[in-house]
C-alpha positions as CSV (number, residue, x, y, z in Angstrom):
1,X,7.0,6.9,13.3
2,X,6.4,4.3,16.3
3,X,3.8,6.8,17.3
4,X,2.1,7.1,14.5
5,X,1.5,3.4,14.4
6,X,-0.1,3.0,17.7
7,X,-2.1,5.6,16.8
8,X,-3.1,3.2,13.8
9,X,-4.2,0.3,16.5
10,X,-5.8,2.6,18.6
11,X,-8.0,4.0,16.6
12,X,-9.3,0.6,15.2
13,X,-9.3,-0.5,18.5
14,X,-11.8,2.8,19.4
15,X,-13.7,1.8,16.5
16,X,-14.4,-1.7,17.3
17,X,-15.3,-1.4,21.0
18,X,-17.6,1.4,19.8
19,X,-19.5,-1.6,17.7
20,X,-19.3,-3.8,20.7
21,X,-21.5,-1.3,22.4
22,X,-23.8,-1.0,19.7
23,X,-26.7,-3.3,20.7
24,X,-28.6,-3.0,18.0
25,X,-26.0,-3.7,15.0
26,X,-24.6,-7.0,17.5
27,X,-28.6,-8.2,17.8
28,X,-28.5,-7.3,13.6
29,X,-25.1,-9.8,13.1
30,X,-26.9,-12.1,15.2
31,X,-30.3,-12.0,12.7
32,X,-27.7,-12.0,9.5
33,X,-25.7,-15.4,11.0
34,X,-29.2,-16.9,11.6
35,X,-30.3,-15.8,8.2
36,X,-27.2,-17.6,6.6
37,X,-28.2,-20.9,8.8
38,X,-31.3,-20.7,7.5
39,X,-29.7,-20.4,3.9
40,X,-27.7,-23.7,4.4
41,X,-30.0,-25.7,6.3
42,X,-32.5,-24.5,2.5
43,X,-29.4,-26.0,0.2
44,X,-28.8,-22.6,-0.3
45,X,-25.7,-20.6,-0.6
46,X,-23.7,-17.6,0.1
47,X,-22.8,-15.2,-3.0
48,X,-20.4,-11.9,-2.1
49,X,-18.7,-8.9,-3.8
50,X,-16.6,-6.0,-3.4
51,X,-14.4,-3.9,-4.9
52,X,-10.7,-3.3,-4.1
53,X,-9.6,-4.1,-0.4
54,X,-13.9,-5.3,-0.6
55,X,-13.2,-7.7,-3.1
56,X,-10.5,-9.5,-0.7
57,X,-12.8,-9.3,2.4
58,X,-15.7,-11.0,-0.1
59,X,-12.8,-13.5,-1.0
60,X,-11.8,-13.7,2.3
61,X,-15.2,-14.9,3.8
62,X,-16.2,-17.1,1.1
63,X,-12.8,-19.0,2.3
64,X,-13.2,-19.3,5.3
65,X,-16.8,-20.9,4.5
66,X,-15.9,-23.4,1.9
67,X,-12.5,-24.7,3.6
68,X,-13.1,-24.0,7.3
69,X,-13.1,-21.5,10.2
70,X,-12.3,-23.0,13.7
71,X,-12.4,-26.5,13.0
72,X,-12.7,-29.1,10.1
73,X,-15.8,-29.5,9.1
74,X,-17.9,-30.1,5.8
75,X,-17.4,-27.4,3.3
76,X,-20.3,-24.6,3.1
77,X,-21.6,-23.1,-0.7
78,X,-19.9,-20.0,-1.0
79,X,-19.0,-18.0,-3.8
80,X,-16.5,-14.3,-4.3
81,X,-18.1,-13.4,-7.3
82,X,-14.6,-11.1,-7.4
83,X,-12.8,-14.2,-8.2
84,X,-13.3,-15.6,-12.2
85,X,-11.4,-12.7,-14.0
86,X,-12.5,-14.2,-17.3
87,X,-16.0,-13.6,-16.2
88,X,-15.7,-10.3,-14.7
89,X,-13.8,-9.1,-18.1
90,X,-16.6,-10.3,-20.4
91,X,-19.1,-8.8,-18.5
92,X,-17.6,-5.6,-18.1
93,X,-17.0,-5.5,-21.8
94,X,-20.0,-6.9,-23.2
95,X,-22.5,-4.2,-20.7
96,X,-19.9,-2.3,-18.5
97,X,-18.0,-2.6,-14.9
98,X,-21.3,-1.8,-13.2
99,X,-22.9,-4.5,-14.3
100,X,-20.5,-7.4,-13.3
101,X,-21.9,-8.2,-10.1
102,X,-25.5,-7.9,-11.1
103,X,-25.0,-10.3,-14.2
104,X,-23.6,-12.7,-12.0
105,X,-26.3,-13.0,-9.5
106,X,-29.0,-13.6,-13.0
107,X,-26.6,-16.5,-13.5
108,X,-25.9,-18.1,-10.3
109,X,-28.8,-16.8,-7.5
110,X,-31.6,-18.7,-6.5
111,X,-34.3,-17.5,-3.7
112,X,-32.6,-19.7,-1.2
113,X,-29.9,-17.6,-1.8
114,X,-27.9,-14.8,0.6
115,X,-26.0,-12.3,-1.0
116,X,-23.6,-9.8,0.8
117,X,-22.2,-6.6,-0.9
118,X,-19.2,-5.2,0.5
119,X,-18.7,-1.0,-0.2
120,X,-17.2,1.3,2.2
121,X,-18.7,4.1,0.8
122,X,-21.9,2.9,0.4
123,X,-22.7,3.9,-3.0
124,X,-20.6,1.4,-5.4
125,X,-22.5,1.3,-8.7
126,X,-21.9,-2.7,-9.2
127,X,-22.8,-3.5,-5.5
128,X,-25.9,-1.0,-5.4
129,X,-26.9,-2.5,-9.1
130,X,-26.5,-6.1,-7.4
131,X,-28.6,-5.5,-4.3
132,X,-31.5,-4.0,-6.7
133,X,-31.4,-7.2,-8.2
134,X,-31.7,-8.9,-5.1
135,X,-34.8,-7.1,-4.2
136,X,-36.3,-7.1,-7.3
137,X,-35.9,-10.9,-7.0
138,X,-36.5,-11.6,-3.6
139,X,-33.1,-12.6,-2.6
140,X,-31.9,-11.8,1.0
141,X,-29.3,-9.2,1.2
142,X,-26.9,-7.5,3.7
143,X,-24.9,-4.6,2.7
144,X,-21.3,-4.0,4.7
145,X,-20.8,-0.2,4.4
146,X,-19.6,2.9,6.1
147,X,-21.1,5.5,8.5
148,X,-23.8,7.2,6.1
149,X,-24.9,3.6,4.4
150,X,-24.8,5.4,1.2
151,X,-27.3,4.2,-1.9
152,X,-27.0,0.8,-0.5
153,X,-28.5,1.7,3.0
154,X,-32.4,1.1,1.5
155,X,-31.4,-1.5,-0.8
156,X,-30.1,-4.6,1.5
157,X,-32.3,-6.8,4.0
158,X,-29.7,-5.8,6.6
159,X,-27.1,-2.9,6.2
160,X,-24.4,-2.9,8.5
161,X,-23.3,0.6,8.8
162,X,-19.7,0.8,10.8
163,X,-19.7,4.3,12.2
164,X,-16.7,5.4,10.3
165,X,-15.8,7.2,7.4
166,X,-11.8,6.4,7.2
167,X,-11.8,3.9,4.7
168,X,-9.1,1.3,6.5
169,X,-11.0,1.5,9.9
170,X,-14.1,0.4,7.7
171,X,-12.5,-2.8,6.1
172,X,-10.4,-3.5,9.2
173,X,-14.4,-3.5,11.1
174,X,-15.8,-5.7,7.7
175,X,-13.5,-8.4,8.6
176,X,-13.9,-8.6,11.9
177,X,-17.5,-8.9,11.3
178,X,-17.4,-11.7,8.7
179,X,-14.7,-13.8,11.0
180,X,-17.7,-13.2,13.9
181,X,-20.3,-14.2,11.4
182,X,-18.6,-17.4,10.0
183,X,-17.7,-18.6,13.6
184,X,-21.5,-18.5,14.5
185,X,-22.5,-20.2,11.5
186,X,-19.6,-22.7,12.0
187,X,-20.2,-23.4,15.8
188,X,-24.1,-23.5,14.7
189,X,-24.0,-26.2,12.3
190,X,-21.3,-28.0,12.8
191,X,-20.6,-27.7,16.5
192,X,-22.0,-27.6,20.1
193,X,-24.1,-24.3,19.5
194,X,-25.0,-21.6,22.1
């Protein structure tokens, strides 16, 4: 048993120094952190979504955005759209479960808007409805996904494909991205900078 749970850490641990030596996605988490700078120095805010275990990472972020990350500071717009099960239930209701996020975003996104869709697989019909909207509208978009990218990987601004197709290793990466995202915006705007 003990074995098999280091073999849990080391393989997210393989996975995540495989993204540290991925140039290219850290230089894309860099344009996505400036992208949400840009977004809140506009008035702007940040919408996400998810499903399951993506629904908490969506919640997750938006918290640490609103209340704080490393240090206090003024709150920053964020919003799970996961989060009002009143609204989610009428929605999916009223038009279906793949339109809860989508019907959301008509509500609440404005151009000055970013919005983030969380899917491991890629190919979530709510998320992948929600990001056509967001291109369709000219709302910036970044898509957290697995290995393949899935339906979302032509639909987002930026789609951050973790090269993995084990669905915890995924998630486990989609945190640890958001936490590196939200201490860049944080240090940003609030801090000393780079």
């Amino acid at each position: 048993m003990e074995n098999y749970i280091v073999q849990q850490f080391e393989s997210s641990l393989k996975l995540k120094q495989s993204v540290i030596q991925d140039r290219t996605m850290i230089g894309q988490l860099g344009e996505i952190a400036r992208s949400i700078i840009t977004v809140y120095n506009n008035g702007g805010k940040v919408l996400l979504a998810g499903n399951g275990g993506s629904a908490a990472d969506a919640q997750h972020i938006a918290g640490e955005l609103v209340s704080r990350f490393y240090f206090n500071r003024p709150g920053l717009a964020a919003v799970a759209l996961t989060t009002d099960s009143s609204i989610v239930t009428a929605i999916a209701n009223d038009y279906g479960y793949d339109y809860v996020f989508k019907r959301q975003l008509e509500a609440l996104a404005t151009k000055n808007d970013l919005f983030i869709g969380i899917s491991t697989s890629g190919n979530s019909p709510n998320i992948v409805r929600a990001l056509e909207f967001c291109r369709e509208n000219h709302i910036t978009s970044v898509g957290l996904t697995g290995e393949s990218g899935g339906k979302m990987l032509d639909l987002c601004d930026w789609c951050i494909c973790v090269p993995s197709s084990e669905t915890p290793r995924i998630q486990e990466v989609h945190i640890t991205i958001g936490h590196a995202i939200c201490a860049v915006v944080e240090e940003q705007l609030f801090g000393k900078g780079f």
